[in-house]
C-alpha positions in Angstrom: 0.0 0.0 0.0 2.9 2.5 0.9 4.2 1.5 -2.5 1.1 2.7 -4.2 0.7 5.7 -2.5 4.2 7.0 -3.0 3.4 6.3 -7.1 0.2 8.4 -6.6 2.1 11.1 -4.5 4.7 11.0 -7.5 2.2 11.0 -10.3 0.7 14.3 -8.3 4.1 16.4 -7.9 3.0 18.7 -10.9 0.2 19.7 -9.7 0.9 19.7 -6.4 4.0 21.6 -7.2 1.6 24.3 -9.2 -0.6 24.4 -5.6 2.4 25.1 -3.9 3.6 28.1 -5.7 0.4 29.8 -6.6 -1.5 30.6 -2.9 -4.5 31.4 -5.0 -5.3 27.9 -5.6 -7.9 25.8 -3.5 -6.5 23.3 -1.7 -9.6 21.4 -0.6 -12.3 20.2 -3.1 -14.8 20.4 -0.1 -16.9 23.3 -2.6 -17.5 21.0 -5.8 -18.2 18.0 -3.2 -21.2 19.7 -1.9 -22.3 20.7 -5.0 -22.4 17.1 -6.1 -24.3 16.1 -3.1 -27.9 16.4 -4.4 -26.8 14.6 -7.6 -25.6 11.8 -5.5 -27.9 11.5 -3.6 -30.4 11.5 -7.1 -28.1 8.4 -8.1 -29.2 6.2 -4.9 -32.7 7.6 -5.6 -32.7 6.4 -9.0 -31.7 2.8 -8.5 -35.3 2.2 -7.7 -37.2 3.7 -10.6 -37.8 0.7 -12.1 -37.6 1.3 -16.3 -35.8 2.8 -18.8 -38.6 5.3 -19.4 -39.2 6.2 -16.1 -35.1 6.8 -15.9 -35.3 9.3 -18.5 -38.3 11.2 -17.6 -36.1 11.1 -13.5 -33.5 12.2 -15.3 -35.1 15.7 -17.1 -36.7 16.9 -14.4 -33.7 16.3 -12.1 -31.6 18.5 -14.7 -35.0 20.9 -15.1 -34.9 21.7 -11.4 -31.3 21.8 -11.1 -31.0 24.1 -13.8 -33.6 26.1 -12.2 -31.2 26.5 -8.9 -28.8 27.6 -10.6 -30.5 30.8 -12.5 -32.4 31.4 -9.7 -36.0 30.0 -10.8 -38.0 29.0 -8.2 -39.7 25.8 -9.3 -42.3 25.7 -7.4 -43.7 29.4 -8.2 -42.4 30.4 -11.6 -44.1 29.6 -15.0 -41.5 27.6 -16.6 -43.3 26.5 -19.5 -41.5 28.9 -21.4 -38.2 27.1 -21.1 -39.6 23.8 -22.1 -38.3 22.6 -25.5 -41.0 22.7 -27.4 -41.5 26.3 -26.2 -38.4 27.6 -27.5 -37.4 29.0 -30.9 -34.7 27.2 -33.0 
């Protein structure tokens, strides 16, 4: 195991080399780990849909409402049937 991790530690010295020298890099990837969270947790969720179908409609309305958070729609009291698709011009 000690072998291994010196490889990894090796593999890393660029990188951790850049970290280093620049103080404006993050050191932790705590931020993006949090952010993943909800997706994660989507992923356990999703093990019990049951079909393919049913996947893929999961899947949409996961990526609807996430893509709500992050322009700042609120799902629940917005009209969003202007950002569906079919709604939108080509």
């Amino acid at each position: 195991m000690m072998k291994k991790a010196v490889r990894y530690a090796m593999g890393e010295w660029p990188a951790m080399k850049r970290v280093l020298e620049c103080g404006d890099v993050e050191l932790s990837n705590n931020l993006s780990e949090q952010m993943m969270r909800s997706i994660k947790m989507n992923l356990k969720n999703a093990g019990n849909i049951g079909s393919k179908e049913s996947a893929k409609h999961n899947a949409f309305m996961f990526s609807v409402i996430e893509s709500c958070k992050m322009n700042k729609r609120q799902v629940e009291r917005d009209d969003l049937t202007d950002l569906l698709p079919c709604n939108l011009a080509t």
